[in-house]
TORKOL-4160 file (C-alpha; in steps of 0.2 Angstrom, whole numbers, padded with zeros to 4 digits, m for minus):
185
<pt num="1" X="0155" Y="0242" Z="m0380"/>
<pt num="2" X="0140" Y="0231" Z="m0384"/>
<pt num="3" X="0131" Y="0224" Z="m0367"/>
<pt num="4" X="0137" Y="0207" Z="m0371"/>
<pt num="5" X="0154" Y="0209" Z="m0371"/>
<pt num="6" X="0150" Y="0222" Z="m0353"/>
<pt num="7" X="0143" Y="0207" Z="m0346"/>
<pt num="8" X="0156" Y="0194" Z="m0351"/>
<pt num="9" X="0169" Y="0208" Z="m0344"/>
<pt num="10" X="0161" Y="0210" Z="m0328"/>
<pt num="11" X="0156" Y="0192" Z="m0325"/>
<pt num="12" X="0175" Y="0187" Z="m0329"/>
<pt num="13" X="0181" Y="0200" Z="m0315"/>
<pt num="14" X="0169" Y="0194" Z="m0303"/>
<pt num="15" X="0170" Y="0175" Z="m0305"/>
<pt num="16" X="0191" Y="0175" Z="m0303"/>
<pt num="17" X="0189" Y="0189" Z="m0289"/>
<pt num="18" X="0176" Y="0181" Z="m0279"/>
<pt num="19" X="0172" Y="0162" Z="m0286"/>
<pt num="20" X="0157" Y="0157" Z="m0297"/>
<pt num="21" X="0147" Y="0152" Z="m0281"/>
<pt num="22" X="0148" Y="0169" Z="m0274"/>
<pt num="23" X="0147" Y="0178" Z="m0289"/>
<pt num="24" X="0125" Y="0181" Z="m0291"/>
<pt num="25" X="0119" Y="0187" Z="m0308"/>
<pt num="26" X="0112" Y="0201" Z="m0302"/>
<pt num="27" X="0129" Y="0207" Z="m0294"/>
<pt num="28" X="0137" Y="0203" Z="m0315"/>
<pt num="29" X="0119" Y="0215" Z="m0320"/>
<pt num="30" X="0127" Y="0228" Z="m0307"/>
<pt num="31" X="0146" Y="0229" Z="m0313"/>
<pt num="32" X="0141" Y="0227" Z="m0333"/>
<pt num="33" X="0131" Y="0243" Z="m0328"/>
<pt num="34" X="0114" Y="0233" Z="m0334"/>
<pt num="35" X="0098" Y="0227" Z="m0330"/>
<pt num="36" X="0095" Y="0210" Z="m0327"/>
<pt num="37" X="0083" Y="0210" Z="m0339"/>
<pt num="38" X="0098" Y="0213" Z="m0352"/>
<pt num="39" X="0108" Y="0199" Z="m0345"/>
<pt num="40" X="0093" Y="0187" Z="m0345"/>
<pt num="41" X="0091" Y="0193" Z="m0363"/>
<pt num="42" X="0109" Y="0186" Z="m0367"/>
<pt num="43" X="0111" Y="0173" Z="m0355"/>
<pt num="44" X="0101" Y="0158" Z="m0346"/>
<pt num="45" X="0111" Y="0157" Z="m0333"/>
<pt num="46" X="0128" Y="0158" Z="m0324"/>
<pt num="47" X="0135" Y="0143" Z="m0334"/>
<pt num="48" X="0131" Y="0151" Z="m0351"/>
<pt num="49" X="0140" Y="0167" Z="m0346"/>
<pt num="50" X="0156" Y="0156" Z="m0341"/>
<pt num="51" X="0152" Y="0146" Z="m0359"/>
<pt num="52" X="0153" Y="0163" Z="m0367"/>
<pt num="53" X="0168" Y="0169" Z="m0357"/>
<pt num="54" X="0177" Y="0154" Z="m0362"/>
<pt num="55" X="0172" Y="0157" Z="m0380"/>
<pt num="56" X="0176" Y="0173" Z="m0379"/>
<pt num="57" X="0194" Y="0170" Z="m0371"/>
<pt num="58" X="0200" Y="0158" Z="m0383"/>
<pt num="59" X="0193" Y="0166" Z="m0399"/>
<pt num="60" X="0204" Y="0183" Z="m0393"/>
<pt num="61" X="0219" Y="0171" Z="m0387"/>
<pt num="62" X="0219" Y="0159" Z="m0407"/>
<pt num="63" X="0219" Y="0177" Z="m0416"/>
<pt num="64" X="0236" Y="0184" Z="m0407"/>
<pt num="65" X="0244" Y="0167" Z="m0405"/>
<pt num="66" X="0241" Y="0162" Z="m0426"/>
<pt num="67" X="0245" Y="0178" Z="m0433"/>
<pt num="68" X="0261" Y="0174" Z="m0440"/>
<pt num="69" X="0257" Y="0157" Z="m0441"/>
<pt num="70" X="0264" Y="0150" Z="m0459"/>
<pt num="71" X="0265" Y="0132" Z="m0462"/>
<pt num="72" X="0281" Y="0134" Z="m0473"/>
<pt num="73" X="0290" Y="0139" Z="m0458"/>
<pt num="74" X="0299" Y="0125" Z="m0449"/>
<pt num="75" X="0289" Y="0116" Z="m0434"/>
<pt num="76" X="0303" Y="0122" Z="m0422"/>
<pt num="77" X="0301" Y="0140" Z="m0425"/>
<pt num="78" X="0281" Y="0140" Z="m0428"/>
<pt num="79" X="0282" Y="0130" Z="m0409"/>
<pt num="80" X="0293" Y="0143" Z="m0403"/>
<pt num="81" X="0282" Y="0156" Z="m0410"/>
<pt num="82" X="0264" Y="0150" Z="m0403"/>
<pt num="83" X="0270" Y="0144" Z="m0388"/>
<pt num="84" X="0279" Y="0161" Z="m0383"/>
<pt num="85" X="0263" Y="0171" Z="m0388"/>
<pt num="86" X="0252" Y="0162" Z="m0380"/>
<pt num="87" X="0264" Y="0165" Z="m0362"/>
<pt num="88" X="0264" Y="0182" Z="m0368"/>
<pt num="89" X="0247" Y="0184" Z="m0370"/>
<pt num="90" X="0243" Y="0173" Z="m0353"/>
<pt num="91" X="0255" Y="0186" Z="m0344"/>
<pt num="92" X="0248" Y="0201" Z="m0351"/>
<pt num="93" X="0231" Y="0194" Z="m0346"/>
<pt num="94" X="0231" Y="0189" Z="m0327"/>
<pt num="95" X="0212" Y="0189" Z="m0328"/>
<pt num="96" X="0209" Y="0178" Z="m0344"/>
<pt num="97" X="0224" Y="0168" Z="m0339"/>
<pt num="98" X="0217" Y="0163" Z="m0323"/>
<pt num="99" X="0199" Y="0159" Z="m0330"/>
<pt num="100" X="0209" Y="0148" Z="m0342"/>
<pt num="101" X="0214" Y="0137" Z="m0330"/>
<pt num="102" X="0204" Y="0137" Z="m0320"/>
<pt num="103" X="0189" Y="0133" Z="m0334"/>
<pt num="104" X="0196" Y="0125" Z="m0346"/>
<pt num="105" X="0194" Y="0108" Z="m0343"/>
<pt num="106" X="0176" Y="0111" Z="m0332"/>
<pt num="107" X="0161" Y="0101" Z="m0333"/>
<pt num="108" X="0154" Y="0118" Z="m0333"/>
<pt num="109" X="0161" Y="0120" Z="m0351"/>
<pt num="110" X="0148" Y="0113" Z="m0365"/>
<pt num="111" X="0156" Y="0099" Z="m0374"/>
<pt num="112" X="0149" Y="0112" Z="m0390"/>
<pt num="113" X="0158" Y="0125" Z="m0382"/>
<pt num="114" X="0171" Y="0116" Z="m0381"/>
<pt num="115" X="0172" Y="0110" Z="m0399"/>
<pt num="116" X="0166" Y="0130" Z="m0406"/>
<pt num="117" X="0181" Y="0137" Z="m0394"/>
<pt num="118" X="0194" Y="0124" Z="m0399"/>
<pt num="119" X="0190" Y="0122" Z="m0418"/>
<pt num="120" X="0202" Y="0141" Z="m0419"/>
<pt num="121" X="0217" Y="0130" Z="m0413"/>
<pt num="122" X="0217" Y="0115" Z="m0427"/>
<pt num="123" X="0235" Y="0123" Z="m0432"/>
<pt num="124" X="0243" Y="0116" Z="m0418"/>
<pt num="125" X="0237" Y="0098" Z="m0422"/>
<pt num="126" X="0244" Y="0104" Z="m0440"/>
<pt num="127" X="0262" Y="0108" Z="m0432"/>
<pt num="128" X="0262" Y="0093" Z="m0423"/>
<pt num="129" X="0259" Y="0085" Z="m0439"/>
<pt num="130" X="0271" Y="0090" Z="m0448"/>
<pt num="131" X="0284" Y="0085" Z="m0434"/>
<pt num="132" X="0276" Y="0068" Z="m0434"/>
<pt num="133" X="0278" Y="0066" Z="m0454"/>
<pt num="134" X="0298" Y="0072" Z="m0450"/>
<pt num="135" X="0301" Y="0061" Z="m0436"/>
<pt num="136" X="0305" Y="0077" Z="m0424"/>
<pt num="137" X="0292" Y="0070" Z="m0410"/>
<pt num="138" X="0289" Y="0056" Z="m0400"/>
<pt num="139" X="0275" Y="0043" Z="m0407"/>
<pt num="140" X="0262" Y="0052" Z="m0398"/>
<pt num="141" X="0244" Y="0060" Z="m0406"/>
<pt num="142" X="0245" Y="0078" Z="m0409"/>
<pt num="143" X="0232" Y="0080" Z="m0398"/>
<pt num="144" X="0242" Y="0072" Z="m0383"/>
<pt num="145" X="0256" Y="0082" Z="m0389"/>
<pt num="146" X="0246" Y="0100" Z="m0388"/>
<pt num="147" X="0237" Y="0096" Z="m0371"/>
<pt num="148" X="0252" Y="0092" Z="m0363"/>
<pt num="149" X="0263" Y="0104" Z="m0369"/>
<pt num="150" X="0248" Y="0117" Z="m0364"/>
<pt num="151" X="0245" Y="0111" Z="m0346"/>
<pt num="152" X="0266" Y="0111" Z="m0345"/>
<pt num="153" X="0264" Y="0131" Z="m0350"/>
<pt num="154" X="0249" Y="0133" Z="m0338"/>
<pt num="155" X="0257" Y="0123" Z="m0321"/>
<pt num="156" X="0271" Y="0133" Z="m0324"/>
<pt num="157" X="0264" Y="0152" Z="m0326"/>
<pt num="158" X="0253" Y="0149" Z="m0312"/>
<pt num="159" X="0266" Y="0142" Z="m0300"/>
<pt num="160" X="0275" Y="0159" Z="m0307"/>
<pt num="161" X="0260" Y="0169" Z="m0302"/>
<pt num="162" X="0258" Y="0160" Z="m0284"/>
<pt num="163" X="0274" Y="0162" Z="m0280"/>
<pt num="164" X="0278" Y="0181" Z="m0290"/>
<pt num="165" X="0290" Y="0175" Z="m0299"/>
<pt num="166" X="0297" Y="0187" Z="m0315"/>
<pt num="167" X="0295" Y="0179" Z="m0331"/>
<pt num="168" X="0309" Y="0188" Z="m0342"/>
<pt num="169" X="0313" Y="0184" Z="m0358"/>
<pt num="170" X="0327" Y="0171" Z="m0354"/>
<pt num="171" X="0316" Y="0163" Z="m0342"/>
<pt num="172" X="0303" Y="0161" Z="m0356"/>
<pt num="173" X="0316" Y="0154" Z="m0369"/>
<pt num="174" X="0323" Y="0144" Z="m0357"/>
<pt num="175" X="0307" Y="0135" Z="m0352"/>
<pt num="176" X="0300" Y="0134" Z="m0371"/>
<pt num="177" X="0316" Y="0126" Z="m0376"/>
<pt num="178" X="0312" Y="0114" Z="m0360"/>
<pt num="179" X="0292" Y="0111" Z="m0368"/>
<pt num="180" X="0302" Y="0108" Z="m0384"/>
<pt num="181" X="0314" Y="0094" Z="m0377"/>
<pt num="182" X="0301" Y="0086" Z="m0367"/>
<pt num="183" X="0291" Y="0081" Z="m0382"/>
<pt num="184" X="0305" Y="0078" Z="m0395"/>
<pt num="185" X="0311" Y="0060" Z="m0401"/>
């Protein structure tokens, strides 16, 4: 592993663990197993690391929630598809999840960051499209339509993880066909 990636890895442990105010670069230099000459090298300063995680996060969480993405499959399966990876890969990633909402919507993140890390998730205004053109959702921008269906999937998995729920299957199909019914004409 490249010392990039060991510092974004460490800093993401630490700043979830223990909180960006009490997370000190040199502590990310120590648990990346680097110098601090290594992370100044990469990184000006706390808020870049969290850029790059962010960047990082959202690059890895596009590639696993598009990889089946086909726009001649109909908007109700490619939701249902997206939307239950992206649970999936938030479950599977207690970490990354937690950074995600935490960070997502931060002063901290760049408005460039911002725009580099989103421009991998442009299908989803492309579903929402679609289901716009075919009357399938209410009279809302796509953009409205993402962010709210997003922070409906992120309130819920983190009420699930405060409270230690189990997110089976049928919970999961249950809830996406809720998401689904919230946003429908």
């Amino acid at each position: 592993m490249e010392k990039r990636e060991k510092i974004l890895n460490a800093a993401l442990e630490l700043i979830i663990r223990r909180g960006l105010q009490h997370t000190p670069m040199s502590q990310i230099a120590d648990k990346a197993g680097v110098g601090m000459g290594s992370v100044y090298k990469r990184f000006k300063n706390k808020e870049d690391i969290v850029n790059g995680i962010y960047v990082k996060i959202k690059t890895e969480e596009a590639a696993l929630i598009f990889v089946n993405y086909d726009k001649r499959n109909s908007v109700y399966d490619t939701f249902y598809d997206v939307y239950g990876r992206m649970i999936d890969y938030f479950l599977q990633n207690p970490l990354k999840f937690n950074f995600i909402s935490q960070y997502a919507f931060s002063p901290i993140i760049e408005k460039t960051t911002q725009k580099e890390a989103m421009a991998r998730f442009y299908s989803f205004d492309e579903m929402y499209a679609r289901g716009l053109e075919q009357g399938l959702f209410k009279d809302l921008a796509s953009s409205h339509l993402t962010y709210f269906v997003f922070g409906s999937i992120c309130s819920w998995l983190k009420c699930a993880s405060e409270l230690q729920l189990t997110v089976n299957p049928e919970m999961k199909a249950q809830f996406l066909q809720m998401a689904w019914d919230s946003i429908k004409k």
